[in-house]
C-alpha positions as CSV (number, residue, x, y, z in Angstrom):
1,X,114.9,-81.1,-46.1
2,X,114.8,-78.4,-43.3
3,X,115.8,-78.8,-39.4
4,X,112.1,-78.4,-38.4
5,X,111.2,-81.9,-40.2
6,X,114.6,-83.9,-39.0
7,X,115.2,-85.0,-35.3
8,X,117.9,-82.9,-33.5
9,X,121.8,-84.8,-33.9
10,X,122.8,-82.6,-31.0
11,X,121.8,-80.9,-27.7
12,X,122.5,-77.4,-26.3
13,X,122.8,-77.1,-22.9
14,X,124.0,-73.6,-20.7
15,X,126.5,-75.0,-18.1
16,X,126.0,-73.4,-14.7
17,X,128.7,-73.9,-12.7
18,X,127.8,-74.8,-8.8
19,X,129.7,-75.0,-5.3
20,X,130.4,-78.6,-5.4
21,X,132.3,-78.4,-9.2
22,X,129.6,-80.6,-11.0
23,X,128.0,-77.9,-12.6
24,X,124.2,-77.7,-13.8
25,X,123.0,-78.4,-17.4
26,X,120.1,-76.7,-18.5
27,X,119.1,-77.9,-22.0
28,X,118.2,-74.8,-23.9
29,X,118.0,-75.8,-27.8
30,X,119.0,-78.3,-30.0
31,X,121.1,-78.8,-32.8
32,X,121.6,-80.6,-36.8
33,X,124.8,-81.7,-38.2
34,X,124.6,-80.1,-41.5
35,X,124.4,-82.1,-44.7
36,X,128.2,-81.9,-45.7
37,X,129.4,-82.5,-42.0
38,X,131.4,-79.1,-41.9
39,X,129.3,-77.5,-39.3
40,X,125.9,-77.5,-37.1
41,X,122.8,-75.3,-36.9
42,X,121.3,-74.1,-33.5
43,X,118.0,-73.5,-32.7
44,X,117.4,-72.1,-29.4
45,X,114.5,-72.0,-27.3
46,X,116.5,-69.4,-24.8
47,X,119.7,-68.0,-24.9
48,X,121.6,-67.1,-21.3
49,X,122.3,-64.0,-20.5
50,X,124.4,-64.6,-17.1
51,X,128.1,-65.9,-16.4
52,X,128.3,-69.4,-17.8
53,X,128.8,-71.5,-20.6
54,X,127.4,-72.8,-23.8
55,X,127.8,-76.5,-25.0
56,X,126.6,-78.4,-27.5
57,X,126.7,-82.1,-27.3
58,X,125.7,-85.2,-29.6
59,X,122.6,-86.8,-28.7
60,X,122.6,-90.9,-28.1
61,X,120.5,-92.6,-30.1
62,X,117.3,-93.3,-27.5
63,X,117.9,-89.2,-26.7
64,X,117.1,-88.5,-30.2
């Protein structure tokens, strides 16, 4: 089975850190566990090229 016929396990998101500490998550991609549980595969639908982070998070079940 490949990624682009399973529902996403995991978010990406570019953290953009603002004035009042919060930050600002921009979801940028998504993400699937792979099948042995070692790692995760990233697709991304942009990739940031200023200061900021990367994250990847688990989706919730009504997310996915």
């Amino acid at each position: 089975m490949t990624t682009t016929t399973r529902r996403p396990t995991h978010g990406v998101y570019h953290v953009i850190d603002t004035a009042d500490g919060k930050g600002y998550w921009l979801k940028i991609g998504a993400g699937w566990e792979n099948k042995d549980g070692e790692g995760i595969s990233l697709d991304f639908e942009v990739f940031p090229t200023k200061t900021g982070r990367v994250t990847v998070r688990r989706l919730k079940e009504d997310e996915r």
